[in-house]
TORMARTOR-775625 format. One record per residue (C-alpha): residue in one letter; residue number from 1; x, y, z. Coordinates in steps of 0.5 Angstrom, whole numbers, always signed. Each point is the difference from the previous one (the first is absolute). Layout:
BEGIN
[node "A", NUM, [X, Y, Z]]
...
***
This chain:
BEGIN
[node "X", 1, [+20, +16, +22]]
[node "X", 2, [+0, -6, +5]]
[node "X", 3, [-6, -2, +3]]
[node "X", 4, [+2, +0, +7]]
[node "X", 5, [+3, +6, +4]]
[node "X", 6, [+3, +1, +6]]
[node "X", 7, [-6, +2, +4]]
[node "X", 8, [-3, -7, -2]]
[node "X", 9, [+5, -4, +2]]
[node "X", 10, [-3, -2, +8]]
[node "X", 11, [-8, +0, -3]]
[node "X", 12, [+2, -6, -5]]
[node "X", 13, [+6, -4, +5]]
[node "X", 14, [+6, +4, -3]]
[node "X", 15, [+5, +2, +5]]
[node "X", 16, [+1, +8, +0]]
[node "X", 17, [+9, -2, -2]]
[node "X", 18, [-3, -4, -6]]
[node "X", 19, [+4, +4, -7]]
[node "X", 20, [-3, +2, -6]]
[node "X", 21, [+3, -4, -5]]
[node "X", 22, [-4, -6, +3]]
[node "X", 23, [-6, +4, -1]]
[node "X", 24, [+3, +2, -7]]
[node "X", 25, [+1, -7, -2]]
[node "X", 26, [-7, -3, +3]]
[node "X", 27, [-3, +6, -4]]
[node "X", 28, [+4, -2, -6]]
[node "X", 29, [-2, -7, +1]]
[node "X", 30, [-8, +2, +1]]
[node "X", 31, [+1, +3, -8]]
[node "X", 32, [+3, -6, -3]]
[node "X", 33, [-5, -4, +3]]
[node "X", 34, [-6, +4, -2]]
[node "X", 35, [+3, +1, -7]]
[node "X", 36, [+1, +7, +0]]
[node "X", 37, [+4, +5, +2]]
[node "X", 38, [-4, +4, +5]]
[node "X", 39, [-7, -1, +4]]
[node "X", 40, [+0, +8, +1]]
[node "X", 41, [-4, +3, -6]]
[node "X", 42, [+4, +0, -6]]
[node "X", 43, [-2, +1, -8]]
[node "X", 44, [+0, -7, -5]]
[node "X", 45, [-1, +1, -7]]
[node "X", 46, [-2, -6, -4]]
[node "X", 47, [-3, -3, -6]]
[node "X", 48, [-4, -6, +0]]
[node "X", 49, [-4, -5, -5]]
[node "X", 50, [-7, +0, +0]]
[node "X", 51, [-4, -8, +0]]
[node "X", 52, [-4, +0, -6]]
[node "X", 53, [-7, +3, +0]]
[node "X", 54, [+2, +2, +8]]
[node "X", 55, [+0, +8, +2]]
[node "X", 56, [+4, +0, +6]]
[node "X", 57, [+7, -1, +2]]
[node "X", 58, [+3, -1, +6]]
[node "X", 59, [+6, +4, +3]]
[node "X", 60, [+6, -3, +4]]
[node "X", 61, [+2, +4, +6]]
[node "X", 62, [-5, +1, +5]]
[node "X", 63, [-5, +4, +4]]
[node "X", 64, [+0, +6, -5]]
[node "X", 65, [+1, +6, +3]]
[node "X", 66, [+0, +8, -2]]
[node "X", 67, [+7, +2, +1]]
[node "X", 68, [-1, +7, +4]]
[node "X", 69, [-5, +5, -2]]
[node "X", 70, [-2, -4, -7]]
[node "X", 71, [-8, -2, +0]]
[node "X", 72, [+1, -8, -3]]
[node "X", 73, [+5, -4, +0]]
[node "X", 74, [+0, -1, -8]]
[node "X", 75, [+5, +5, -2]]
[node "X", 76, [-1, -1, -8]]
[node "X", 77, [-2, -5, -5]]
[node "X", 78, [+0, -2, -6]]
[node "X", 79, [-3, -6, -5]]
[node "X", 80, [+0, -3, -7]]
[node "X", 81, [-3, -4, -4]]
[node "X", 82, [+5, -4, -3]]
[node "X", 83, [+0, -6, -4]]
[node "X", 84, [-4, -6, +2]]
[node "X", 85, [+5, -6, +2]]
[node "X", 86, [-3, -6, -3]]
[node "X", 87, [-6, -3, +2]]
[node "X", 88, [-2, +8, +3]]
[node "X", 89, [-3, +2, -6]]
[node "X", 90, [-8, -1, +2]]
[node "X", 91, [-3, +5, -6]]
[node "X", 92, [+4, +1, -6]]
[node "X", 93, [-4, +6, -3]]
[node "X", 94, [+1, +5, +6]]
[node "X", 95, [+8, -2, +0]]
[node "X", 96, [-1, +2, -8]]
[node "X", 97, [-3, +6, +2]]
[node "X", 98, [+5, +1, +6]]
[node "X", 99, [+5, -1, -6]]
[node "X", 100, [-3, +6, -4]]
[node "X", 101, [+1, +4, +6]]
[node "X", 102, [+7, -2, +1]]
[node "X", 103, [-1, -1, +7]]
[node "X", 104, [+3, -7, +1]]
[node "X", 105, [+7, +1, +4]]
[node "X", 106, [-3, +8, +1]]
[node "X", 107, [+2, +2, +7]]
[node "X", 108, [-6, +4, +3]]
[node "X", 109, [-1, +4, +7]]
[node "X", 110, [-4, -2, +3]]
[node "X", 111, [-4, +4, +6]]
[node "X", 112, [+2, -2, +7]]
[node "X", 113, [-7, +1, +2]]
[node "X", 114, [-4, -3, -5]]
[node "X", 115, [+4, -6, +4]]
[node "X", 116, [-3, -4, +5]]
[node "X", 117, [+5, -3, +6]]
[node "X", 118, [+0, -4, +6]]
[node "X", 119, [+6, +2, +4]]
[node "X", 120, [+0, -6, +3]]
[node "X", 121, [+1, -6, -5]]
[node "X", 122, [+3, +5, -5]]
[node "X", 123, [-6, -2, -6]]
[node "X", 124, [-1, +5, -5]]
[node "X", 125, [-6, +1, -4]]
[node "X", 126, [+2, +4, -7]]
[node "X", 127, [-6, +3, -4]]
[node "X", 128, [-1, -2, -8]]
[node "X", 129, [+2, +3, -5]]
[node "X", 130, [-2, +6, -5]]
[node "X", 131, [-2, -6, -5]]
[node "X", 132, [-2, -4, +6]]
[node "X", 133, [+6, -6, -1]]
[node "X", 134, [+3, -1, +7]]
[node "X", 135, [+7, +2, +1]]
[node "X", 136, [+5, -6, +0]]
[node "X", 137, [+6, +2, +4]]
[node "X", 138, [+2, +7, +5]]
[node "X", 139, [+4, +4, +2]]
[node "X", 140, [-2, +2, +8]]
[node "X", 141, [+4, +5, +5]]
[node "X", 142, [-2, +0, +6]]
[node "X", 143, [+2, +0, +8]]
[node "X", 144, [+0, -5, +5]]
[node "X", 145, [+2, -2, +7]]
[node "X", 146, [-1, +2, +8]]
[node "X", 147, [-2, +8, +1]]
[node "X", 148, [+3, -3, +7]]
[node "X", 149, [+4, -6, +2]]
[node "X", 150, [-5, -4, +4]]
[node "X", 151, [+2, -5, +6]]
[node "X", 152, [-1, -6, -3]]
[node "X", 153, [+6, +3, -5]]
[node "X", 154, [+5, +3, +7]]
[node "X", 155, [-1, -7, +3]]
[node "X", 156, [+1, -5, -7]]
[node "X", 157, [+7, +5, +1]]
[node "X", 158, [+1, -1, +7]]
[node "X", 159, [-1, -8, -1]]
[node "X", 160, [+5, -1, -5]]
[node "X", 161, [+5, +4, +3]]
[node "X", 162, [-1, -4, +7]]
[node "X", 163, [+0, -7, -5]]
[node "X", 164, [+7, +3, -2]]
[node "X", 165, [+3, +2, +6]]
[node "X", 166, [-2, -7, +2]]
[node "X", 167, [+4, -3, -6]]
[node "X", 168, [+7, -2, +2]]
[node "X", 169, [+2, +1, -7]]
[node "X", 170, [-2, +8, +1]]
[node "X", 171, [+1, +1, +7]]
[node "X", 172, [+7, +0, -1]]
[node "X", 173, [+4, +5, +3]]
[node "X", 174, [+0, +6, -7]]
[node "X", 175, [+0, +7, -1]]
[node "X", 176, [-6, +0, -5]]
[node "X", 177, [-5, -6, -2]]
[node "X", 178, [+0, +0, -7]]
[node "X", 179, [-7, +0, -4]]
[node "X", 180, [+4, -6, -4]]
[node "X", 181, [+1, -4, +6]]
[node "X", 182, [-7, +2, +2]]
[node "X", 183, [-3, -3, -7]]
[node "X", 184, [+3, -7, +0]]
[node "X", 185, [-3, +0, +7]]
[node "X", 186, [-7, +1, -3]]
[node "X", 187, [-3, -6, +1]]
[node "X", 188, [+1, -1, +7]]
[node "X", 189, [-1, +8, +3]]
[node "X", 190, [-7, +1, -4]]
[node "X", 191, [-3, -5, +3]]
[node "X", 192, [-8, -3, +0]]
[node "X", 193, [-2, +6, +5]]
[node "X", 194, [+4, +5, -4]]
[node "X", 195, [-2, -3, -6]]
[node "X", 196, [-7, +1, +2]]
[node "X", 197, [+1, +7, +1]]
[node "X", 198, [+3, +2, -6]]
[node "X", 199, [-5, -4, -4]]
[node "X", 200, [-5, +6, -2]]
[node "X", 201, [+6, +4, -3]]
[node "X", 202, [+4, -5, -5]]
[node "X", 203, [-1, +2, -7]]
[node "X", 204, [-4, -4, -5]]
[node "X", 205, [+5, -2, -5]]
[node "X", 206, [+7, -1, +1]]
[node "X", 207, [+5, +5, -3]]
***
């Protein structure tokens, strides 16, 4: 969904003629930029290595959100014990035991509300185990994004399509801009303000 509608344009400097495929393209811009593919709400799944001897993991995509009626952002969860990589293994004796009980690359559900979670930063603080060995790798469905896209979101877009139509390059005469031609443009439309505004909503990790 753009992030910027018609009703917005005068309040952010867009002149009422302004088409929608620049505020597509700008939109589109705005999700390459952040590394991901939408600001709104949306549900993420991954699996995430634990540092040794630490209990908590940090997630990707930010702020977490509840999408529609649900109570947490958390969605599901799961967790292992698998086997130590080298210079992991801090107590031979509870890794035998482990062993016995055939728990090492054994996935477990976890309960999403035995996990603490800072909606801000993305960190999550997982329970111990039965056996009290901490889990060394998990499995985190969860959903994050904007319940509503704020003014800082609609006036990056509206930037970036004023910095384009004032792109020679783009200001051509077309019957449609392309989201390509957008992308190599990138480092000239998302300028430092721009860049400022969209800062909070870039993922943690590339991919």
């Amino acid at each position: 969904m753009a992030y910027l509608q018609p009703a917005d344009y005068p309040n952010f400097g867009l002149p009422d003629g302004t088409t929608t495929d620049w505020i597509t393209a700008a939109t589109a811009l705005i999700n390459s930029y952040c590394r991901r593919p939408d600001l709104n709400v949306t549900q993420y799944t991954e699996r995430l290595r634990l540092t040794c001897g630490s209990q908590a993991v940090l997630l990707t995509y930010l702020p977490l959100a509840p999408m529609g009626e649900a109570a947490s952002p958390i969605v599901s969860l799961e967790g292992r014990y698998g086997r130590p990589r080298r210079g992991e293994l801090a107590d031979d004796s509870l890794f035998q035991i482990a062993t016995a009980f055939s728990l090492p690359g054994q996935w477990t559900s976890i309960d999403p509300t035995s996990v603490d979670y800072d909606s801000a930063t993305g960190e999550l603080n997982l329970p111990w185990n039965i056996l009290g060995l901490s889990y060394n790798e998990v499995s985190v469905t969860y959903t994050a994004g904007l319940l509503s896209i704020g003014d800082d979101i609609k006036a990056a877009c509206s930037q970036i399509v004023r910095n384009a139509q004032a792109t020679p390059a783009l200001n051509a005469s077309k019957t449609k801009i392309d989201t390509m031609q957008m992308q190599y443009f990138s480092s000239s439309l998302v300028d430092e303000t721009v860049q400022v505004w969209l800062r909070p909503y870039i993922a943690n990790r590339l991919g």
